[in-house]
C-alpha positions as CSV (number, residue, x, y, z in Angstrom):
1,X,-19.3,-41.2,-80.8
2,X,-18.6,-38.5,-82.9
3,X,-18.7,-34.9,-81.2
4,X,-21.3,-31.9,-81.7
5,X,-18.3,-29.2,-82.6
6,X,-17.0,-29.7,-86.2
7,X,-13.5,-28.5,-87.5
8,X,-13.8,-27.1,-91.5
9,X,-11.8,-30.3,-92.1
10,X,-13.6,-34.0,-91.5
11,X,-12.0,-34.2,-87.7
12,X,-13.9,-34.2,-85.1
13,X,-13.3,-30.7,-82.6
14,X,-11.0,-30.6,-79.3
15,X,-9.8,-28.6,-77.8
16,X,-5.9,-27.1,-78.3
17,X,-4.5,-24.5,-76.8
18,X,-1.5,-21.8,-77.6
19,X,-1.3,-18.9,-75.2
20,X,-5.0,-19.2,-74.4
21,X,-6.1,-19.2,-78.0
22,X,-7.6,-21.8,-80.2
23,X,-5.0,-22.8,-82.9
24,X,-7.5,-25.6,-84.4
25,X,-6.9,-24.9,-87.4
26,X,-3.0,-24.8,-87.4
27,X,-1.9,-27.6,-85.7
28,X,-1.0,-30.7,-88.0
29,X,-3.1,-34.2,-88.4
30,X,-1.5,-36.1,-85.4
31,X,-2.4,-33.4,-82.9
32,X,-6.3,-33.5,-84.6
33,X,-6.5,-36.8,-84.5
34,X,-4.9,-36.9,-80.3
35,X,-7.1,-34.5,-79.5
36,X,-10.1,-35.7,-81.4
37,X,-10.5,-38.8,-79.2
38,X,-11.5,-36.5,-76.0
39,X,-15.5,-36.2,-75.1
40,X,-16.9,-33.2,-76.8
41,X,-19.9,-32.8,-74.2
42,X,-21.7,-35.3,-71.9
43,X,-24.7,-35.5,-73.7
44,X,-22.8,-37.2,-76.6
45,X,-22.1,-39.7,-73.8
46,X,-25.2,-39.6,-71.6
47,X,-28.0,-38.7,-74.2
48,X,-29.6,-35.8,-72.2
49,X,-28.0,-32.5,-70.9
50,X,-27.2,-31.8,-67.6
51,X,-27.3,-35.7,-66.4
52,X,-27.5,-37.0,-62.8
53,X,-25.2,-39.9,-62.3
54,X,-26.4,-42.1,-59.2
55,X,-23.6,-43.6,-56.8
56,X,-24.1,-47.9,-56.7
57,X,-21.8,-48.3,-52.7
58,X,-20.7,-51.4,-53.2
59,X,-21.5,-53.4,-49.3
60,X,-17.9,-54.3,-47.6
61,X,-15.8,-56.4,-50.0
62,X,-13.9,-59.4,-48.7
63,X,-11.0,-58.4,-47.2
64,X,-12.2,-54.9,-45.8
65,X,-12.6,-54.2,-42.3
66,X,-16.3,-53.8,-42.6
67,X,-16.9,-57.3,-44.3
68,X,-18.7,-59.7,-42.4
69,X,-18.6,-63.0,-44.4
70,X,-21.2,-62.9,-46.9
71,X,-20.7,-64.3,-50.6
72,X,-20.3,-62.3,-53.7
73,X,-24.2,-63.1,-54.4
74,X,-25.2,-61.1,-51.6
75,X,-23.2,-57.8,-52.7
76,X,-24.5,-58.4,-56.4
77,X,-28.2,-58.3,-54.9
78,X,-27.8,-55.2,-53.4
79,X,-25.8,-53.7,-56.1
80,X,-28.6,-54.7,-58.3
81,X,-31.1,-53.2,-55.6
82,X,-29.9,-49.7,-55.6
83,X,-28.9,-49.5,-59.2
84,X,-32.5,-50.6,-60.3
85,X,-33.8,-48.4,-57.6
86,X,-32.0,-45.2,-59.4
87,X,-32.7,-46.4,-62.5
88,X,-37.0,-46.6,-61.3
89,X,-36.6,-42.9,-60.0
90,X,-34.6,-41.6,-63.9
91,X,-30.9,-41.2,-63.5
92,X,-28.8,-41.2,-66.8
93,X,-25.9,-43.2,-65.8
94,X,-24.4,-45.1,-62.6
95,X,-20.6,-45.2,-61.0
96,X,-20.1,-48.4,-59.2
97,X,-18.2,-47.6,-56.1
98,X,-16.1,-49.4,-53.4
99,X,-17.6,-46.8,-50.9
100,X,-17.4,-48.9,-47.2
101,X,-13.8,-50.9,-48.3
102,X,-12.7,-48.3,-45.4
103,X,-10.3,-47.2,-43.6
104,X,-8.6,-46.9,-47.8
105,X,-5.6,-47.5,-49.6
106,X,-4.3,-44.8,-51.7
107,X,-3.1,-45.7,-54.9
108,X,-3.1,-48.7,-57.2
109,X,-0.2,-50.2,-55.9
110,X,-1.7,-50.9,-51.9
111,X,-5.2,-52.1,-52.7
112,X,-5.8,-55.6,-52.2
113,X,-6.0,-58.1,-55.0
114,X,-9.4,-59.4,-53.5
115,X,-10.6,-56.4,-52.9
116,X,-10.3,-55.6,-56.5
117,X,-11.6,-58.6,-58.2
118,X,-14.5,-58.7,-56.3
119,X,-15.0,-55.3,-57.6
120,X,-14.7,-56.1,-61.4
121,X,-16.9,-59.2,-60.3
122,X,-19.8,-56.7,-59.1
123,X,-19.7,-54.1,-61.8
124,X,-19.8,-56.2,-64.5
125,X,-23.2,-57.4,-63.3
126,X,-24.9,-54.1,-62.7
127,X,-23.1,-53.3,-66.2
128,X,-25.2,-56.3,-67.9
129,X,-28.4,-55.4,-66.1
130,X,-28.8,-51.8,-67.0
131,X,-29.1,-49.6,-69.7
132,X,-27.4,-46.4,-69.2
133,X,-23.7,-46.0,-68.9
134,X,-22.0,-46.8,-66.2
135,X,-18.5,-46.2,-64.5
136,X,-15.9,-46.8,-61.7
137,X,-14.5,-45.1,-58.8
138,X,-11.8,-46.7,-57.2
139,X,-11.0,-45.1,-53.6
140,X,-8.6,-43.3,-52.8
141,X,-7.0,-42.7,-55.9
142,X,-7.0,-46.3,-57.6
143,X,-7.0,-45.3,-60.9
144,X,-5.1,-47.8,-63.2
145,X,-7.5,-50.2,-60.8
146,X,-10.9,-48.2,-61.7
147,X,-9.5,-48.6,-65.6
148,X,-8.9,-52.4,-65.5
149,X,-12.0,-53.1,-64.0
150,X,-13.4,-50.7,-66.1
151,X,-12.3,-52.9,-69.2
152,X,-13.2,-56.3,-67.7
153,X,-17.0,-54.8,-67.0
154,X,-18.1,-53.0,-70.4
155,X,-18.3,-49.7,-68.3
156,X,-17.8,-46.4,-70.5
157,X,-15.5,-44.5,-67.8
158,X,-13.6,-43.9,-64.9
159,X,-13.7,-41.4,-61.8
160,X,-9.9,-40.5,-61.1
161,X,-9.6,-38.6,-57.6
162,X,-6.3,-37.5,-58.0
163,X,-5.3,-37.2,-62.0
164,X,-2.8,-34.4,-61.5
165,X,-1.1,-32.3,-58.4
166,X,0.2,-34.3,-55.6
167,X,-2.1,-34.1,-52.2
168,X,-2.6,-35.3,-48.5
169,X,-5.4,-38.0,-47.9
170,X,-7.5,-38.1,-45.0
171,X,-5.6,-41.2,-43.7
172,X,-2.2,-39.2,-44.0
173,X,-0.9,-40.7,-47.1
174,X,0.9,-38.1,-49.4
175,X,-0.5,-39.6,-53.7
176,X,-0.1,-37.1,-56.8
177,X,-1.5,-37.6,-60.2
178,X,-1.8,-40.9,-62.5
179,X,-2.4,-38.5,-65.9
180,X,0.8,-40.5,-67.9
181,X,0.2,-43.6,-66.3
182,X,-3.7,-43.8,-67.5
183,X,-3.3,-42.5,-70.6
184,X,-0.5,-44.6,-71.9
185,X,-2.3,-47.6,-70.2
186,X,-5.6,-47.2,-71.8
187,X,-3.8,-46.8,-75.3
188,X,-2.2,-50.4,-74.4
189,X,-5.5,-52.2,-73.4
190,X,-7.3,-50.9,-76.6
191,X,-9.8,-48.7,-74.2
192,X,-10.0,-45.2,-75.6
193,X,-13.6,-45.4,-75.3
194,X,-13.3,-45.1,-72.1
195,X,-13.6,-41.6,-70.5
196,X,-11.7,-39.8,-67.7
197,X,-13.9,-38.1,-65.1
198,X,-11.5,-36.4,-63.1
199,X,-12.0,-34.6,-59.3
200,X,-10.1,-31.3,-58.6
201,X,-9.6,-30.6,-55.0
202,X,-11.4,-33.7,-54.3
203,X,-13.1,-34.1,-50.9
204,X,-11.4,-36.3,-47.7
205,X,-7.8,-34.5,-49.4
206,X,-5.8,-31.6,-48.6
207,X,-4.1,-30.0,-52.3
208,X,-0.2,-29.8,-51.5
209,X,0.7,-25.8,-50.9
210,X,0.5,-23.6,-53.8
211,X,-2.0,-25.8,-56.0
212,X,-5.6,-24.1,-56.0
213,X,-8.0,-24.7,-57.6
214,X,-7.3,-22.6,-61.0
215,X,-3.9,-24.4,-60.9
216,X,-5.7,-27.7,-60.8
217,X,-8.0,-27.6,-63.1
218,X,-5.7,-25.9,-65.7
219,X,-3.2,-28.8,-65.0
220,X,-6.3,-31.4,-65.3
221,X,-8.0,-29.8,-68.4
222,X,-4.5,-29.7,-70.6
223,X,-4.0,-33.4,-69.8
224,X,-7.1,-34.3,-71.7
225,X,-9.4,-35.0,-68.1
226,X,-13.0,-35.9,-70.1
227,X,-14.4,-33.9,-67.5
228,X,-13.6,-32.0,-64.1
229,X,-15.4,-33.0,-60.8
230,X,-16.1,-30.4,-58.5
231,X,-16.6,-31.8,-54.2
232,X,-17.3,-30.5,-51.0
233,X,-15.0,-30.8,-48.8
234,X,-15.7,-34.8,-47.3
235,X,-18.5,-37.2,-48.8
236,X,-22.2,-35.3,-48.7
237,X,-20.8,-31.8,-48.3
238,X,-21.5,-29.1,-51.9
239,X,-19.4,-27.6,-53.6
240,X,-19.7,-23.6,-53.6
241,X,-21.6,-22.6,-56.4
242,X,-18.5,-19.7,-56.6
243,X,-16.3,-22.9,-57.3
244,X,-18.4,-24.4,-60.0
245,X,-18.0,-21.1,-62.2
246,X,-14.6,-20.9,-61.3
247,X,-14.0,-24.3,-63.2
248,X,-16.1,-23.6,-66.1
249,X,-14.6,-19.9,-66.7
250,X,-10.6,-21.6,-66.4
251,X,-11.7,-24.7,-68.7
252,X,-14.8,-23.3,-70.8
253,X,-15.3,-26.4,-73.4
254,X,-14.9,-29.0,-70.5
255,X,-17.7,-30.6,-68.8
256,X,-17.8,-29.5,-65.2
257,X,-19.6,-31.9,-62.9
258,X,-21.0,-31.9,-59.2
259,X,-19.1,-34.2,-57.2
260,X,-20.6,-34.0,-53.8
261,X,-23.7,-32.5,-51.8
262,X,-26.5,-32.0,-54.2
263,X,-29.5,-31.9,-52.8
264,X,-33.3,-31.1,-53.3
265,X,-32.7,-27.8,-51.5
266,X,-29.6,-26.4,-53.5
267,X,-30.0,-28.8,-57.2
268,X,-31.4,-25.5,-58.5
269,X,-28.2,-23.2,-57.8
270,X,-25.6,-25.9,-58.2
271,X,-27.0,-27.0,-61.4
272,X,-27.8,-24.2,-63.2
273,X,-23.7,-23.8,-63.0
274,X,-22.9,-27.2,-63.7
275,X,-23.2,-29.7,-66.6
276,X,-23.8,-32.5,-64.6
277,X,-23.9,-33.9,-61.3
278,X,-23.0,-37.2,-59.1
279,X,-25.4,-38.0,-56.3
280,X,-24.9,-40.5,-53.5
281,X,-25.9,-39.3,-50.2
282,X,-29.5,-37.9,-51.0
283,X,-30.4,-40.7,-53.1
284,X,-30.3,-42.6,-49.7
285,X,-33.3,-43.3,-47.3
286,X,-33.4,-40.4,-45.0
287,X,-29.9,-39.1,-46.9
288,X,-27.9,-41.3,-44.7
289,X,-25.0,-43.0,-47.3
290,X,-25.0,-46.5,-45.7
291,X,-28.4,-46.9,-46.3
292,X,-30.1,-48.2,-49.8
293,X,-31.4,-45.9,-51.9
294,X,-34.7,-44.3,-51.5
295,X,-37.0,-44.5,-55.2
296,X,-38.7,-41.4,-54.1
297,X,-36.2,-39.5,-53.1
298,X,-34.0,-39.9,-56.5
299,X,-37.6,-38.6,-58.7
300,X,-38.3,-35.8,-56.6
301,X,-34.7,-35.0,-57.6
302,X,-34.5,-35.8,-61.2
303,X,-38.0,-34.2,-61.0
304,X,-36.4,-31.1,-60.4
305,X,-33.3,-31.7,-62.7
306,X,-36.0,-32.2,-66.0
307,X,-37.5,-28.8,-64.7
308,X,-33.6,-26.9,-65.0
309,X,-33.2,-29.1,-68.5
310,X,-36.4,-27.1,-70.1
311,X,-35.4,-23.2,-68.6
């Protein structure tokens, strides 16, 4: 898709920096035509501003703890289930996520093969059955996983939890950033068309000393991150609006999304910051994230968002 921004010349805008300041129009035709391949805004990707993506938790794959012997029919059912259920109540796009393959791996390299193709086996369903984009999330960390399957399902991108830095998971493993891996890897499987949403400070993680979050999203912005994810502190805990505006002020032409937490009662503060949001946890009946989602509770929300889209 061709961004909104325009350089003088026929390339399409990015963004390039030199001591702060935009050089666009000194730097030479490779470093146009690099940077020219990054997403100019979500709407170019999403078709509206400000767009809710709704969280499709995958049920226990095989090989998880939680999995209790059902076939790869019954998890496409209720992938289907919920993703049609969001879709009924408006959102703009979907992230397929293996949400209750818990206690997780971090990194590529530890999660299990089965895990991983059952994964690829489920997305690629909701990806057929739906209209609006749709991406992967890999947890903790899986990112050349997320891209693979990405590739195998048709989906347009990928959350990365850790894309730079180096930080502390919540089940005590030490992971840092995939940044060269992915982007070197995507160039190799002919995927630039798929985007890189990528979390800073990301919830159930402790940053290693000395990166905050200025540091990390500078770092994650000059590696070419699509967009910048913004969490809570664990899954179903906002952001501080204070962080939000932190983000966009350090990375100004980036999309900044809402990674965690929105609800009914703070869409209004959160979003008027943001450019975008991922929802899980209130989509769900009685905003309880094992359950399936709840049509009425995901319109009373988008409700709200169409309200923000036309201040």
């Amino acid at each position: 898709m061709t961004p909104n921004r325009n350089y003088k010349t026929n390339h399409s805008p990015k963004r390039v920096m030199n001591m702060g300041r935009r050089v666009d129009h000194l730097i030479p035709e490779w470093a146009r035509d690099f940077y020219s391949k990054r997403l100019g805004s979500l709407e170019e990707l999403f078709g509206v501003e400000k767009p809710i993506i709704g969280m499709v938790h995958l049920w226990p794959l095989p090989g998880s703890p939680a999995y209790q012997g059902w076939d790869m029919d019954k998890v496409v059912e209720k992938a289907l289930e919920d993703a049609n259920a969001l879709l009924d109540g408006g959102v703009d796009g979907l992230i397929v996520e293996n949400m209750w393959d818990l206690p997780f791996y971090s990194g590529e390299k530890r999660i299990p093969p089965e895990e991983i193709a059952a994964h690829a086996v489920a997305a690629r369903e909701v990806v057929k059955n739906v209209n609006v984009p749709v991406g992967i999330t890999v947890i903790h960390n899986g990112g050349r996983v997320a891209l693979g399957i990405a590739k195998a399902a048709g989906a347009k991108f990928v959350r990365v939890d850790l894309y730079t830095g180096a930080a502390v998971w919540d089940t005590g493993e030490f992971d840092h950033g995939v940044a060269a891996d992915l982007m070197r890897l995507r160039k190799l499987l002919y995927a630039e068309d798929i985007r890189f949403f990528a979390d800073v400070v990301k919830k159930h993680s402790v940053m290693f000393p000395g990166i905050d979050l200025e540091t990390h999203v500078t770092w994650t912005d000059f590696y070419m991150a699509d967009a910048i994810i913004i969490t809570g502190t664990m899954t179903g805990v906002p952001p501080s609006p204070g962080d939000v505006e932190r983000a966009k002020r350090i990375a100004p032409e980036t999309p900044v999304i809402i990674g965690s937490g929105l609800t009914l009662d703070n869409v209004e503060k959160l979003m008027s910051k943001a450019d975008g949001a991922i929802v899980g946890t209130y989509f769900k009946k009685d905003g309880i994230t094992q359950n399936p989602v709840d049509r009425e509770r995901v319109k009373k929300l988008m409700n709200a968002v169409r309200r923000l889209r036309h201040k």
